[in-house]
Backbone as a ProteinNet text record, in pm:
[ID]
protein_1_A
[PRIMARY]
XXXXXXXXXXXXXXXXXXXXXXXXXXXXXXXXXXXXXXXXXXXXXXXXXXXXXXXXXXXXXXXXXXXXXXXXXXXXXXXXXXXXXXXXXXXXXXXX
[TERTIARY]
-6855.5	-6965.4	-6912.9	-6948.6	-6907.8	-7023.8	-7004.5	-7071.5	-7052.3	-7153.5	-7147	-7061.2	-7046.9	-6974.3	-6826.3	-6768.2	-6647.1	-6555.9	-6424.9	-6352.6	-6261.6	-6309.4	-6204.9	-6060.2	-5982.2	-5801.4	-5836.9	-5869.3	-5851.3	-5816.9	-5695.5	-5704.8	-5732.1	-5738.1	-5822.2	-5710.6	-5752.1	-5649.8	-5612.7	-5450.5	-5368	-5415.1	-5439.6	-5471.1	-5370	-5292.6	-5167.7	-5218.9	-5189	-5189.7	-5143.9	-5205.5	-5171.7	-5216.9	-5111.5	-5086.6	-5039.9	-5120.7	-5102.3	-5089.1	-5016.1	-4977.3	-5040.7	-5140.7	-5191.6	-5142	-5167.8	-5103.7	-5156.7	-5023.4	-5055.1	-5156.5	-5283.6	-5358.2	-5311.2	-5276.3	-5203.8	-5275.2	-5438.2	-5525.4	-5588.9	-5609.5	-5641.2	-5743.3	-5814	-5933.3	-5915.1	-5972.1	-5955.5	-5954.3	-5887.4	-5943.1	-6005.8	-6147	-6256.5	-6321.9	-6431	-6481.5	-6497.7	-6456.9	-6452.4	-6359.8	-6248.7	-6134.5	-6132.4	-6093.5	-6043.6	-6149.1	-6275.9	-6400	-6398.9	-6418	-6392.3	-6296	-6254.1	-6065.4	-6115.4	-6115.8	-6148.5	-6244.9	-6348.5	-6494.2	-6475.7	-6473.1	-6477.1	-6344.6	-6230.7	-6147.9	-6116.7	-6183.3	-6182.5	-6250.5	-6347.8	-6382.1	-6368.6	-6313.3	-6320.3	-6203.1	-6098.6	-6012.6	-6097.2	-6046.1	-6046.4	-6088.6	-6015.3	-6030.9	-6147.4	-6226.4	-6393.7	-6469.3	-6431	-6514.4	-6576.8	-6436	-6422.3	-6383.2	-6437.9	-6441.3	-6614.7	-6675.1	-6788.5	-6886.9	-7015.6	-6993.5	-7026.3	-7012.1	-7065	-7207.4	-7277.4	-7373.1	-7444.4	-7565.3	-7624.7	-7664.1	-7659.7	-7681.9	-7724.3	-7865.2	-7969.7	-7925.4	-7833.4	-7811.5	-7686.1	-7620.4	-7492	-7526	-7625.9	-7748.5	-7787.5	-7796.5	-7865.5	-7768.1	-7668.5	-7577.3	-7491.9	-7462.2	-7429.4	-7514.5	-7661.3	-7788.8	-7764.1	-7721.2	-7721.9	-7605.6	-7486.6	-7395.8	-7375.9	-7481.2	-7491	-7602.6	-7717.3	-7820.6	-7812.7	-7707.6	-7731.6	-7622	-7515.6	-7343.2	-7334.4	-7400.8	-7429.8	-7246.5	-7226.3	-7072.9	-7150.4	-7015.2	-7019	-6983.3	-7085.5	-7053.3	-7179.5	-7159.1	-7247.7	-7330.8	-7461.6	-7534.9	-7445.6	-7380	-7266.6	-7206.6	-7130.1	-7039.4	-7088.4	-7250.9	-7252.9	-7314.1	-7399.3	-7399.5	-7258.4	-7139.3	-7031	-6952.9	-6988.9	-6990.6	-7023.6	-7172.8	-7276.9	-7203.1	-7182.1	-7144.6	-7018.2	-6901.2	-6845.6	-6808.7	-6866.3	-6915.2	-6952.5	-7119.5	-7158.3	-7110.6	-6993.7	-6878.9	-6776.1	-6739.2	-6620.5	-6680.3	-6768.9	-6801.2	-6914.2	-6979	-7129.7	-7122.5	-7228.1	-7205.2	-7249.5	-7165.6	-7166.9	-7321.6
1220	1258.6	1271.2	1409.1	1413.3	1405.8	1295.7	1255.8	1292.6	1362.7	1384	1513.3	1592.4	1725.6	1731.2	1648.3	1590.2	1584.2	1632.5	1615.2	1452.5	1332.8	1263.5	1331.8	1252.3	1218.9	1326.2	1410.3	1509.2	1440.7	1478.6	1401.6	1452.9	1356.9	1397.5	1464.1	1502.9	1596.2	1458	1513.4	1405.7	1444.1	1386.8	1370.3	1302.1	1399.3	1326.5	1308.9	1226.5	1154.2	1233.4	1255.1	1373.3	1305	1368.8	1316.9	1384.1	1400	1507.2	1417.3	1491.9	1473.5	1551.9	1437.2	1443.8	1495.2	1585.2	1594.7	1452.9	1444.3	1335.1	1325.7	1232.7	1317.3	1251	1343.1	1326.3	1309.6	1300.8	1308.3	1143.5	1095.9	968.1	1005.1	840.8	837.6	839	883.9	889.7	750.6	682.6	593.5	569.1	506.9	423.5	295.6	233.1	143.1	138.3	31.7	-54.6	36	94.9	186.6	78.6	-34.7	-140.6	-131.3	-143.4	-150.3	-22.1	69.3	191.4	220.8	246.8	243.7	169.8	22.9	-113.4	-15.4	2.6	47.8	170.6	338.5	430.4	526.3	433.4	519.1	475.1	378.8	316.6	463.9	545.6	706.3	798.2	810.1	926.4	941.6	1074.3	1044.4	1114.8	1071.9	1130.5	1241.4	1291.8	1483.7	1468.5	1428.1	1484.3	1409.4	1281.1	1266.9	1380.5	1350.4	1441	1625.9	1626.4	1774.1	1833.9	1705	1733.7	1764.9	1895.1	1893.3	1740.2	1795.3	1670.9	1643.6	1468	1498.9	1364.3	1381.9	1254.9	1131.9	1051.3	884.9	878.1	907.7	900.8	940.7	1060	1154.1	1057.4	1030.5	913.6	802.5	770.2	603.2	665.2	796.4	833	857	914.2	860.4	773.9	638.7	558.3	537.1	515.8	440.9	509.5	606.6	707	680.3	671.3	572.3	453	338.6	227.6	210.7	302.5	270.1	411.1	528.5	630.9	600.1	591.4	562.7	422.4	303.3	165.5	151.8	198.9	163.5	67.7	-53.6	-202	-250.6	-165.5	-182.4	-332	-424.2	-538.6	-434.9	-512.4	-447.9	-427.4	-572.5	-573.3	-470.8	-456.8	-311.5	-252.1	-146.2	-41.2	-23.2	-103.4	-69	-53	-67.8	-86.8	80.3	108.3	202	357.6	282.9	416.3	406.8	286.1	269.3	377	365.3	427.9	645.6	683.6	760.8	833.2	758.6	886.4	828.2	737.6	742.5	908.9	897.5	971.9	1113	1095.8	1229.1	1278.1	1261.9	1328.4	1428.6	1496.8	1562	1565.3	1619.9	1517	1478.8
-3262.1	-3175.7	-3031.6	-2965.5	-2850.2	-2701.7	-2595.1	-2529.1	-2384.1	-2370.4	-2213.3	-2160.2	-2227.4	-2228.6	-2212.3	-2150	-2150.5	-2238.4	-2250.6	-2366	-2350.1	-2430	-2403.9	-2466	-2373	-2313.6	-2218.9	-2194.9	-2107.7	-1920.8	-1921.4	-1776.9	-1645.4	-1565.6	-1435.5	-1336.1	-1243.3	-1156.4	-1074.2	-1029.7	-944.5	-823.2	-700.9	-589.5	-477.7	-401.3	-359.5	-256.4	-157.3	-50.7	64.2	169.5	288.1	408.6	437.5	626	733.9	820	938.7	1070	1175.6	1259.7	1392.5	1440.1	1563.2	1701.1	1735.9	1884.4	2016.4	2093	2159.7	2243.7	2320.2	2425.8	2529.3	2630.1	2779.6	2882.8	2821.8	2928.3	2938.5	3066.4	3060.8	3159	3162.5	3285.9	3394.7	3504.6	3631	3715	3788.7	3860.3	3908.4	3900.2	3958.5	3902.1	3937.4	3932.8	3753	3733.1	3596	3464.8	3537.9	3444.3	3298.7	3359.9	3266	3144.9	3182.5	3086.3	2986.5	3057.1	2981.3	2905.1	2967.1	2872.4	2735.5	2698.1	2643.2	2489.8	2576.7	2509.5	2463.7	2534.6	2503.9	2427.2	2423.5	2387.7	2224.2	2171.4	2043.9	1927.4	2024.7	1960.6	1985.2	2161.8	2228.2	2254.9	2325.4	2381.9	2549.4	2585.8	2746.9	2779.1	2680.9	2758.5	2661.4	2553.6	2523	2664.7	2676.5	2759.6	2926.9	2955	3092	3071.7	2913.2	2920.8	2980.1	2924.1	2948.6	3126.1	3110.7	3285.8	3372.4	3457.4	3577.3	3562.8	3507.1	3459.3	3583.8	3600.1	3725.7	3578.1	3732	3615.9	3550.1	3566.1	3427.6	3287.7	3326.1	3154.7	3135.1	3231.5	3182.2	3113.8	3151.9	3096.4	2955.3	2930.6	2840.9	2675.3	2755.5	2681.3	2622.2	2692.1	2646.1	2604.6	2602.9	2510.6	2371.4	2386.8	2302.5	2165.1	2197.9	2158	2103.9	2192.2	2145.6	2051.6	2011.8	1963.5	1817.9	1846.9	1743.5	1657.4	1745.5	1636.9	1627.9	1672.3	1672.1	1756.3	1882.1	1966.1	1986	1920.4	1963.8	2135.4	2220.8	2373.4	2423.3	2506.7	2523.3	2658.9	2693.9	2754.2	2955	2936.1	3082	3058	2961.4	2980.1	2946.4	2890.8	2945.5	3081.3	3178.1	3246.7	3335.3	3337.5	3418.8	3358.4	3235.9	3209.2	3272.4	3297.2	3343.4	3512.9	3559.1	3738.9	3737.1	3617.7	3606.3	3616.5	3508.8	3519.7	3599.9	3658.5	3825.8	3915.6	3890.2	4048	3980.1	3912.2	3899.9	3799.8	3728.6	3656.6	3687.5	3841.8	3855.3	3963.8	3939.9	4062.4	4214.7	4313.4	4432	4478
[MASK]
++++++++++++++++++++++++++++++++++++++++++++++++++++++++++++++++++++++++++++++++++++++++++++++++

């Protein structure tokens, strides 16, 4: 009796193991207020250049995003570092 449409012994396909090679990213954060924090927190998903590819955005949408982060992708950031985060940010990525 044959079960489940399947031919037993019939074997399953081999699946080899693959590995690619990342280009390096050369782009780091800018210096300002709480580098250390950031660095720490945001680069565990991001590299640099997504962050600071993005335009120059005012605090609020910076606040909005890390909320955004910590509450949609659950980033394990404490509520101290994101605000040091957001201080971050519209020092160095807002516009003037």
């Amino acid at each position: 009796m044959m079960m489940g449409g399947a031919a037993w012994g019939a074997s399953a396909p081999v699946f080899k193991p693959q590995s690619i090679e990342l280009p390096a990213d050369a782009a780091t954060f800018p210096e300002g207020p709480n580098l250390k924090v950031v660095t720490q927190n945001c680069l565990a998903c991001h590299s640099a250049d997504m962050v600071l590819d993005q335009p120059l955005l005012p605090r609020a949408t910076w606040a909005a995003e890390v909320t955004k982060m910590r509450n949609v992708y659950k980033a394990p950031i404490s509520d101290a570092d994101a605000a040091l985060i957001v201080d971050y940010l519209a020092a160095t990525h807002s516009p003037p």
